[in-house]
C-alpha positions as CSV (number, residue, x, y, z in Angstrom):
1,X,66.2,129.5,63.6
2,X,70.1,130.5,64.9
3,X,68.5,132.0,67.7
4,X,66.4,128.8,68.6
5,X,68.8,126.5,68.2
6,X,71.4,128.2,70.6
7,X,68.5,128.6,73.2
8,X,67.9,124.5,72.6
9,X,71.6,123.6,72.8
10,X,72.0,126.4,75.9
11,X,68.9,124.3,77.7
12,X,70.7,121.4,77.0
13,X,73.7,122.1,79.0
14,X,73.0,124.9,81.5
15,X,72.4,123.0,84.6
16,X,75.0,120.0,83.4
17,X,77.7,118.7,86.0
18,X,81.5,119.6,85.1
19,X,82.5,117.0,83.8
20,X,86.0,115.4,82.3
21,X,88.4,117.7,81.8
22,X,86.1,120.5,83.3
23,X,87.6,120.6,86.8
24,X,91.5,120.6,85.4
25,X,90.4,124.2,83.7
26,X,88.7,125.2,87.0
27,X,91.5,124.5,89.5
28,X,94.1,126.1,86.8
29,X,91.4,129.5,86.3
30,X,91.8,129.5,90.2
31,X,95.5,129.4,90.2
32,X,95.7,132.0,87.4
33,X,92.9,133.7,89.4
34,X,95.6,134.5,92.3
35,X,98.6,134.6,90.2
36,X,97.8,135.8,86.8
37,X,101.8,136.6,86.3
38,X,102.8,132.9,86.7
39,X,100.1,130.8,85.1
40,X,102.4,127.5,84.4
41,X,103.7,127.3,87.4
42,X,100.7,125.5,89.2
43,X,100.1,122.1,90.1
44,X,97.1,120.2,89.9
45,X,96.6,116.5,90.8
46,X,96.2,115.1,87.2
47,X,97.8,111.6,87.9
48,X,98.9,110.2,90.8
49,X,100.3,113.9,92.7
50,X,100.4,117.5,91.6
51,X,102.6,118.2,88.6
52,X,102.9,122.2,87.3
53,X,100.6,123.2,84.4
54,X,103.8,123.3,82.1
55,X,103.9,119.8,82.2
56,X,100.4,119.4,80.6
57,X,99.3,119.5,77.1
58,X,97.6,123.3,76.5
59,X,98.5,126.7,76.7
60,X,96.2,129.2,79.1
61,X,94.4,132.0,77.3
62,X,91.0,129.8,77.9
63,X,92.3,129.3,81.7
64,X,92.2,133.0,81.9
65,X,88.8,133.4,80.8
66,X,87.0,131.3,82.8
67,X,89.2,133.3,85.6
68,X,87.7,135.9,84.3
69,X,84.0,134.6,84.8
70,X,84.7,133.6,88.3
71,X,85.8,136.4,89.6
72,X,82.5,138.0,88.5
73,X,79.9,135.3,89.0
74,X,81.8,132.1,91.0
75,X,82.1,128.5,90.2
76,X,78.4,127.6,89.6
77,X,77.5,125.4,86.4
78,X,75.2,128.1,85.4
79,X,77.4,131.1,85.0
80,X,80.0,129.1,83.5
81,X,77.6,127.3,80.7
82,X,76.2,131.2,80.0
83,X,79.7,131.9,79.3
84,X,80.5,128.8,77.0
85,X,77.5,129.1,75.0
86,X,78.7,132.4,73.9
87,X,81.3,130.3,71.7
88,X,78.3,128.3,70.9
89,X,76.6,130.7,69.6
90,X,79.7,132.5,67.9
91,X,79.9,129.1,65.9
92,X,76.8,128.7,64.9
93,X,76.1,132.5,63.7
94,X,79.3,132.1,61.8
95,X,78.9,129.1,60.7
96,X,75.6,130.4,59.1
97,X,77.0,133.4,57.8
98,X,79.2,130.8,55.6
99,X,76.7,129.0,54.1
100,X,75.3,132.4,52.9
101,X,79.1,133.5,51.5
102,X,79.0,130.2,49.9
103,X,75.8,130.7,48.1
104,X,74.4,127.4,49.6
105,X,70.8,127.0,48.8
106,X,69.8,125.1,51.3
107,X,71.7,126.3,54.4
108,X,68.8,126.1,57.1
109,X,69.5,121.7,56.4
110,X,73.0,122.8,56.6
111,X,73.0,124.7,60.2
112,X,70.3,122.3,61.4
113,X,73.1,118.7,60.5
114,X,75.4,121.3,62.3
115,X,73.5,122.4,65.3
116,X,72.6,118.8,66.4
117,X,75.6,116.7,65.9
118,X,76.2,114.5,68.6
119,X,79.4,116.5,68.4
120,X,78.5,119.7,69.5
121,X,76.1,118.6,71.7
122,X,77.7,116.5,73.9
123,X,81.0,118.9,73.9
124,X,79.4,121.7,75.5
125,X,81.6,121.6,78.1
126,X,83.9,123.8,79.9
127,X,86.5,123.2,77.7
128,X,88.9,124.5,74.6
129,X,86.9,122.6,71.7
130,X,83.7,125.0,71.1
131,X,85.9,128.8,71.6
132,X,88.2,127.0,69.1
133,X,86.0,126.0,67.1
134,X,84.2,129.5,67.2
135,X,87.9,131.4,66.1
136,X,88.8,129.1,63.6
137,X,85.4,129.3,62.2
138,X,86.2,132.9,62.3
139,X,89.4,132.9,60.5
140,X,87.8,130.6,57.2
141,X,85.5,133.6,57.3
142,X,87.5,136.6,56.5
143,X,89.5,134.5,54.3
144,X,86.3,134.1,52.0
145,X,85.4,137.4,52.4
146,X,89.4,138.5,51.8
147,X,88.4,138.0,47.9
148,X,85.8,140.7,48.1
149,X,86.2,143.0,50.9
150,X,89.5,145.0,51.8
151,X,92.0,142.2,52.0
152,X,94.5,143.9,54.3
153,X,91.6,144.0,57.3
154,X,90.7,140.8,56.5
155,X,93.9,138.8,56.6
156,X,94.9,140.5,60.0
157,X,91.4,139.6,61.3
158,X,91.9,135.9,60.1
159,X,95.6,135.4,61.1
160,X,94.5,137.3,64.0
161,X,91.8,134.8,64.8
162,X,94.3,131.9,64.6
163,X,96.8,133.4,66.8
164,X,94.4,134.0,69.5
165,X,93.8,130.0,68.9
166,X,97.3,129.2,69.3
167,X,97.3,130.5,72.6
168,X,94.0,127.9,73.8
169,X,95.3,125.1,71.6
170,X,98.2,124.6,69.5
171,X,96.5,122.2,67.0
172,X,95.3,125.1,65.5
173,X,99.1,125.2,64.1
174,X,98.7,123.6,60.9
175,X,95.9,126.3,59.6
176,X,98.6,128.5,59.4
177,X,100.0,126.3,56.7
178,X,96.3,126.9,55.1
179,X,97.1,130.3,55.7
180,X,99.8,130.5,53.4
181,X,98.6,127.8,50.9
182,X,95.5,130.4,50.3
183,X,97.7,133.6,49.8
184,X,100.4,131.6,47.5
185,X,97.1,130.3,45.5
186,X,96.1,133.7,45.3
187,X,99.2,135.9,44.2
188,X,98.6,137.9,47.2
189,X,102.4,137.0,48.1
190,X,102.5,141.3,49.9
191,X,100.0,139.7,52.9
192,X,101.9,137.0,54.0
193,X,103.4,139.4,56.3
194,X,99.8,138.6,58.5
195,X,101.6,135.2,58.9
196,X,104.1,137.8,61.4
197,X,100.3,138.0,63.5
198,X,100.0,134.9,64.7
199,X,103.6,133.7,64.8
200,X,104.6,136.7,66.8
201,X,101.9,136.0,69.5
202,X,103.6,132.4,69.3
203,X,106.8,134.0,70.1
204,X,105.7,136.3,72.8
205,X,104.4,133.2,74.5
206,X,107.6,131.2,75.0
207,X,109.3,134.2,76.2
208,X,106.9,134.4,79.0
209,X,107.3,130.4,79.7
210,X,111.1,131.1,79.2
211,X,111.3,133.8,82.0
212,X,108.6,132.1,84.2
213,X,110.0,128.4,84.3
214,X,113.3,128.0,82.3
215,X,111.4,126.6,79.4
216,X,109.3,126.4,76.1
217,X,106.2,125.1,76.3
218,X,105.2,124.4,72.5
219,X,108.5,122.4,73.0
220,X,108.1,120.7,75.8
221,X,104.7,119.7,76.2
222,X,103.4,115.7,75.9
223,X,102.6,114.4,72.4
224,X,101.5,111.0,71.2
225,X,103.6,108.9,69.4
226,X,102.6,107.8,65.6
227,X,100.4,104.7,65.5
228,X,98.5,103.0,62.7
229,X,95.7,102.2,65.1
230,X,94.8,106.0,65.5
231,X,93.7,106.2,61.7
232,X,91.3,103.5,62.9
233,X,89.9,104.9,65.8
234,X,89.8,108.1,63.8
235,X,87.6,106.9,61.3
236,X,85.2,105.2,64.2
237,X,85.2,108.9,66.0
238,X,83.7,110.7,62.8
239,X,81.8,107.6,61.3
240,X,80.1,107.6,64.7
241,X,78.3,111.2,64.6
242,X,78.2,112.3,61.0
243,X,75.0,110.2,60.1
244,X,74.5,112.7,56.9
245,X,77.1,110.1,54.7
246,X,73.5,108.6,53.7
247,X,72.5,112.3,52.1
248,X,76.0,112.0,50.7
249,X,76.1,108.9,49.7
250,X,72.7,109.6,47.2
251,X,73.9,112.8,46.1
252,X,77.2,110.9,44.5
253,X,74.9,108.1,42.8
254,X,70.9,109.2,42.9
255,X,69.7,105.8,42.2
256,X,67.0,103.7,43.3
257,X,69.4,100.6,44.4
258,X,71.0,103.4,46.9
259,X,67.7,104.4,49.0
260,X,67.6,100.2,49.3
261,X,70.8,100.1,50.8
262,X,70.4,102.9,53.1
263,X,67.2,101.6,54.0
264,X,69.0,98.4,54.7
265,X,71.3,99.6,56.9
266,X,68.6,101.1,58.8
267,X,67.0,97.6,59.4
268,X,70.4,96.5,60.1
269,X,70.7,99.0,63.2
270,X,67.0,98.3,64.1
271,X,67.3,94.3,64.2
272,X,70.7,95.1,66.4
273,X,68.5,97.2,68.7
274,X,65.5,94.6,68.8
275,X,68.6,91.8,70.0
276,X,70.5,93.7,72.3
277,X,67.4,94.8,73.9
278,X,66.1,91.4,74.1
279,X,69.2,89.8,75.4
280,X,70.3,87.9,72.1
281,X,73.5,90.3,71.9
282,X,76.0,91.0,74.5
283,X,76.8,94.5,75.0
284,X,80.1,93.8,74.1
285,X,79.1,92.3,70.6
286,X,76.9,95.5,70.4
287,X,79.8,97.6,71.0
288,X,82.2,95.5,68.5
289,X,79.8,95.5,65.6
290,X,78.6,99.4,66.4
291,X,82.7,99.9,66.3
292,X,82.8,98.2,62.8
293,X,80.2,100.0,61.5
294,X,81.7,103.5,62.8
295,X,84.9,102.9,60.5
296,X,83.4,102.0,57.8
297,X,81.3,105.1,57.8
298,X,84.3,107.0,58.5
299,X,86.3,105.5,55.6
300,X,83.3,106.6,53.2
301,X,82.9,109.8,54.0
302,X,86.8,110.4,53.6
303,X,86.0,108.5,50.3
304,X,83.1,110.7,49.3
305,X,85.1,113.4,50.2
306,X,88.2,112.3,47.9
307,X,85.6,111.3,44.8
308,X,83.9,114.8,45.2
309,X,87.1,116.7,45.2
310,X,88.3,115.1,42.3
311,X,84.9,115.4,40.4
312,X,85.0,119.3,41.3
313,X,88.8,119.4,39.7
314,X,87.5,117.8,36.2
315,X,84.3,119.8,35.9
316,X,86.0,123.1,36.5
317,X,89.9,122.3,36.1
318,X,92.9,122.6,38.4
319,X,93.6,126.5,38.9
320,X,89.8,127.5,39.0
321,X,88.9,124.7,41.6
322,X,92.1,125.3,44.3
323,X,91.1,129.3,43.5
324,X,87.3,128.6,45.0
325,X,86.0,128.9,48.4
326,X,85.3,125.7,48.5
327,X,88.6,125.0,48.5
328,X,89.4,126.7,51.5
329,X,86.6,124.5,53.2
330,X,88.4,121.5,52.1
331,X,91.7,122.6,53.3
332,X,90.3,123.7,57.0
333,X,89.2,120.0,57.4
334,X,92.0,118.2,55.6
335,X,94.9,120.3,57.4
336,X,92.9,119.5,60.7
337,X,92.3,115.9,60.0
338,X,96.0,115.3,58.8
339,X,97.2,116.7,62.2
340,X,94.8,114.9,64.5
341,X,95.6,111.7,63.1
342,X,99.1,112.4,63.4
343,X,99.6,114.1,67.0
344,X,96.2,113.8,68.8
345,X,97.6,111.5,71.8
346,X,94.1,109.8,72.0
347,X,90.8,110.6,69.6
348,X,87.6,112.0,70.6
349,X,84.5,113.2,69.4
350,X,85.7,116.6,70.1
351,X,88.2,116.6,68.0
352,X,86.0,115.9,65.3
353,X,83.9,118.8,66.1
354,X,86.8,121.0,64.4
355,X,86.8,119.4,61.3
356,X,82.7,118.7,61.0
357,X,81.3,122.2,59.7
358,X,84.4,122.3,57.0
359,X,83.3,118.9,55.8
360,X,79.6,120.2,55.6
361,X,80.4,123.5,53.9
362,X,82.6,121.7,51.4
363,X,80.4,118.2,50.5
364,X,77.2,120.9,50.4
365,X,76.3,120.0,46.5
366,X,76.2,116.2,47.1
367,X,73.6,117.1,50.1
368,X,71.9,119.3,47.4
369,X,70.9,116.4,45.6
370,X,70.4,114.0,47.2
371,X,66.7,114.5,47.2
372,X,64.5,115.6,50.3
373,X,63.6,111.8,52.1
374,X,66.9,110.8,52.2
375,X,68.0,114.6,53.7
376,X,65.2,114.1,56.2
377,X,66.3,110.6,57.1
378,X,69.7,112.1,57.8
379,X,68.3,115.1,60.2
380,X,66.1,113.0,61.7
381,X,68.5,110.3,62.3
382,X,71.1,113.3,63.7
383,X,68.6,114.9,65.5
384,X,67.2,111.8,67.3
385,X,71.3,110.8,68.3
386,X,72.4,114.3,69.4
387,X,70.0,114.6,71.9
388,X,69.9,111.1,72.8
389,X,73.9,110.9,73.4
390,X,73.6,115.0,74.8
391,X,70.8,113.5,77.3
392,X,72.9,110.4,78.1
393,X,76.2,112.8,79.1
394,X,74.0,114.9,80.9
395,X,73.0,111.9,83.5
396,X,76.9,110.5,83.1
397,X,78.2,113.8,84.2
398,X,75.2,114.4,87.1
399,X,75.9,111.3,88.9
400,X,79.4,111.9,90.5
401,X,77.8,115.6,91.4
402,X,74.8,113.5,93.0
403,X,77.3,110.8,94.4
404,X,79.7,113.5,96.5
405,X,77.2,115.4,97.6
406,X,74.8,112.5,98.8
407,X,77.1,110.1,100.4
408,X,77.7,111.0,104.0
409,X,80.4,110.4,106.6
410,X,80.7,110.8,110.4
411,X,81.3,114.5,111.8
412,X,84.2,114.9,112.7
413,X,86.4,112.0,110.5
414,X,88.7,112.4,107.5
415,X,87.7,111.0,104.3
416,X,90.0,110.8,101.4
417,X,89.3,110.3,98.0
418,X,91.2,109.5,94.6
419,X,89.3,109.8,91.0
420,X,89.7,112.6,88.7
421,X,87.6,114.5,86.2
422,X,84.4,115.5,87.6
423,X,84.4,113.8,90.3
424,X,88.0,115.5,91.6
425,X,85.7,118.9,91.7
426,X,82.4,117.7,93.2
427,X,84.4,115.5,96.1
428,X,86.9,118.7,97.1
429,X,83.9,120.4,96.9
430,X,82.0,118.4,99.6
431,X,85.0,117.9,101.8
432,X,86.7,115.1,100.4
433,X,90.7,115.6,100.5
434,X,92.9,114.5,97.4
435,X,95.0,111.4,97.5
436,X,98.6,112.3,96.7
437,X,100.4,109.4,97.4
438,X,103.0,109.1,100.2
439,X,102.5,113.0,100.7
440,X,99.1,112.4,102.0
441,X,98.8,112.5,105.5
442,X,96.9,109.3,106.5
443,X,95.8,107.3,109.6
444,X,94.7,104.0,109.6
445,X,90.7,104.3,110.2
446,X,89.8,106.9,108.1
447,X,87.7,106.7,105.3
448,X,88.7,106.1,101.4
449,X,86.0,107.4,98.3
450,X,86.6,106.0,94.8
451,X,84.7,105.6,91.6
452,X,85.6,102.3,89.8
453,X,85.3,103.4,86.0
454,X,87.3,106.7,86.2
455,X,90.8,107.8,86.1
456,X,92.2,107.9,89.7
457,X,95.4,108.1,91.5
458,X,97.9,104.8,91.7
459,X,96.5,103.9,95.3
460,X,96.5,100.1,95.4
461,X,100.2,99.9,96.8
462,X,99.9,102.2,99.2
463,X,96.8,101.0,101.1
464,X,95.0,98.0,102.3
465,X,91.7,98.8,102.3
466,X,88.4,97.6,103.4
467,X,85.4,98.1,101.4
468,X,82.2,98.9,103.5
469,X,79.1,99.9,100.7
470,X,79.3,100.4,97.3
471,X,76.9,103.2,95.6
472,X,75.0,102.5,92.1
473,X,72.4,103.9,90.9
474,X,70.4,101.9,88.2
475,X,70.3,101.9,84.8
476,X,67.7,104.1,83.0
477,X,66.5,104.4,79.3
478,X,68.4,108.2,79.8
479,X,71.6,106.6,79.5
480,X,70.4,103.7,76.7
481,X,73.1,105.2,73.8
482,X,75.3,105.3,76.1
483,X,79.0,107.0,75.8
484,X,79.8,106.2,79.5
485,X,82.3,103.5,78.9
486,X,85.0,104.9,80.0
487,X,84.3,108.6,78.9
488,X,84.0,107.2,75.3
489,X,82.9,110.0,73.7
490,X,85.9,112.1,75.3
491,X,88.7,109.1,74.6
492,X,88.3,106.2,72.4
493,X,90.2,103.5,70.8
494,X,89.9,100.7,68.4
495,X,88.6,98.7,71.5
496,X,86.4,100.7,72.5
497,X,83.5,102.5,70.3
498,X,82.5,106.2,70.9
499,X,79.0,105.0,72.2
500,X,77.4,101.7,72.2
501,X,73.9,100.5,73.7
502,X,74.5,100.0,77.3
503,X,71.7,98.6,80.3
504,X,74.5,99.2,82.8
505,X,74.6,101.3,85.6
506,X,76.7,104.6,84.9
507,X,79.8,103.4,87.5
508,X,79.7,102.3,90.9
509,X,81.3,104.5,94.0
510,X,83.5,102.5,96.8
511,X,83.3,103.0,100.3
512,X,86.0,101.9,102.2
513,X,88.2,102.1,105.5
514,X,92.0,102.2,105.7
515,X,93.1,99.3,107.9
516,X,97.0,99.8,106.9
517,X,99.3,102.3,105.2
518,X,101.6,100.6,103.4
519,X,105.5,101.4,102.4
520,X,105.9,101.5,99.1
């Protein structure tokens, strides 16, 4: 079944566009490529002009990696989503291997909820979130097996694992407060010297950033500011893909009464569908009650969570409970949680992906008994939306990869383009050259390329500008549960839902002529 299931999710991704913040870890692996002793120090077009790595959010041992795989086998989409599902597979195979340390019986339902969440799915991209997911996955490993197996090797191999983490993504900070918390719960005060691991790769870092650039960047990098919205938009990120809080819901109270409500909410989401497909309910209404629904989802799982924890701590008592694995589990997602909510600058379904397998592993029992319809409701249910929302990305990604290279231009002319994410890639790749502002080097009467519904450089102050033909392509059952709003399932907000029902086109490309350059 592992094996299957990382072909499936392999199939599912291989040929995919790069996509969001694929072609930001491209141009830096090219920069690192050619100067592997000066990796902060090079500038990508991000914004509005080229700003240095060290002013952007992540550190670059994944940078370095996909370096790696280009210097071997080149840019293509292939090679590169070969590589990445090695971290797929690394997570899964671990994850698996938990559910046997754990003793849970039922761990095939387990890997299955796991292996098809809208989560993973989707985030199979050429980014941080899956190799992340894969070491810290790793490190809750050998902490388990610490209690049975030589705990020296297995302390260094789970600090280890974090450290190597810090240096892709330093949200994987607050685990080594887990660290700690499990050694201190433990009495094995004579390892916290593993903490040294981790800390000391931290250290060794901002010396290099120190003698590369003047600075630190764990200090200086850009963080989000605190902001009660974000608990909101939180809970609507993991309401909107962990569709199991129906198994858990009937494991906390196995009644009757509860299979009529689920079944309700069911109808609930069908009648929706029936309306918005018939044109009784905007798509805006469809998103706003879809967005409802997702926090309210999220709000009881983090209830179910609470209620079970407490539950466990009365059946088997304060010291036994925080000495169990299980325990562990629930620290990995709480730690993580805690420090999304509090720092993430924006959420996204990605970020749930980190906490997902822990709250699994941990809420296992309440799965257990719920009974087998209502665990079959919840993988087919998950099953049905991973690959509906996976499909959906696939075609979001594909069309600015279809748009660049299909849209054609006179020999001979310069055409400039602004619009970032995978569109930046695909456009440079097919001749297009970057907007940067006054830097740009610009006559009146060449050609300007934009998508509407993407991030883009600052442009409209700088340029009159004609338009001449727009591209669209139209909308196709493919992109139905749609999480092309914006890049919702990579960004959302209170506003705006991590997918919704959509009959829209994907986004619409602009092509235009420069009549005159403007002073701004």
């Amino acid at each position: 079944m592992l094996i299957l299931l990382w072909a499936m999710l392999t199939l599912l991704n291989i040929t995919k566009a790069f996509h969001i913040d694929d072609t930001f870890h491209l141009e830096a692996a090219e920069w690192i490529r050619e100067n592997p002793l000066t990796p902060m120090s090079g500038l990508i077009n991000w914004t509005d002009s080229p700003t240095p790595l060290y002013s952007h959010n992540q550190p670059p041992l994944f940078f370095y990696m996909i370096a790696l795989v280009v210097s071997f086998a080149g840019t293509g989409e292939i090679p590169l989503h070969l590589f990445l599902s090695i971290f797929t597979f690394l997570s899964l195979f671990i994850f698996d291997r938990l559910t046997h340390l754990l003793k849970i019986r039922n761990s095939s339902l387990l890997l299955l909820l796991f292996a098809f969440s809208p989560a993973l799915i989707v985030n199979q991209n050429l980014m941080t979130d899956i190799p992340l997911l894969s070491l810290i996955l790793g490190s809750a490993y050998f902490l388990v097996v610490a209690s049975e197996q030589p705990k020296t090797r297995s302390y260094v191999l789970a600090a280890l694992l974090l450290g190597i983490g810090l240096l892709i993504k330093y949200s994987v900070l607050p685990l080594l407060v887990v660290l700690i918390l499990v050694l201190i719960i433990r009495r094995d005060l004579r390892y916290l010297t593993v903490l040294l691991i981790p800390m000391g790769m931290l250290f060794l870092w901002s010396v290099w950033n120190y003698t590369e650039y003047g600075s630190v960047h764990f200090f200086d990098r850009p963080t989000g500011g605190l902001h009660i919205n974000r608990m909101w938009s939180f809970m609507a990120v993991i309401g909107s893909v962990c569709l199991f809080t129906a198994s858990l819901f009937h494991g906390s109270w196995p009644f009757r009464y509860v299979r009529y409500v689920i079944a309700a909410v069911i109808l609930m989401f069908l009648a929706l569908l029936f309306l918005f497909i018939s044109g009784l309910v905007s798509e805006q209404a469809t998103a706003y009650i879809l967005n409802i629904g997702f926090i309210l989802n999220g709000f009881f799982l983090f209830f179910l969570m609470i209620q079970y924890a407490v539950k466990y701590i009365k059946a088997s008592g304060f010291r036994q409970t925080i000495k169990s694995d299980g325990f562990i589990m629930f620290l990995f997602a709480g730690a993580t949680s805690a420090f999304i909510m509090l720092y993430a600058p924006f959420m996204a379904t990605r970020h749930i992906l980190l906490i997902l397998p822990f709250v699994l592993l941990f809420l296992w029992p309440l799965i257990e008994k719920s009974g087998r319809i209502i665990n079959r409701v919840s993988l087919i249910s998950t099953v049905i939306l991973g690959i509906a929302l996976g499909i959906s990305d696939y075609t979001y990604a594909g069309f600015y990869r279809k748009m660049a290279s299909e849209i054609k231009f006179p020999q001979g002319t310069k055409v400039w383009t602004a619009g970032h994410w995978g569109w930046q890639w695909y456009s440079a790749k097919n001749g297009m050259i970057p907007f940067a502002g006054s830097t740009s080097e610009m006559n009146e009467g060449d050609w300007f390329v934009y998508p509407g519904n993407i991030p883009r450089q600052s442009f409209e102050n700088s340029l009159e500008l004609t338009v001449v033909e727009k591209y669209f392509e139209s909308a196709t059952t493919l992109t139905f549960f749609s999480g092309n709003n914006n890049a919702s399932m990579y960004s959302s907000s209170m506003k705006i839902p991590p997918w919704t029902l959509s009959m829209r086109p994907i986004d619409t490309v602009y092509i235009c002529r420069v009549v005159r350059i403007l002073k701004e």
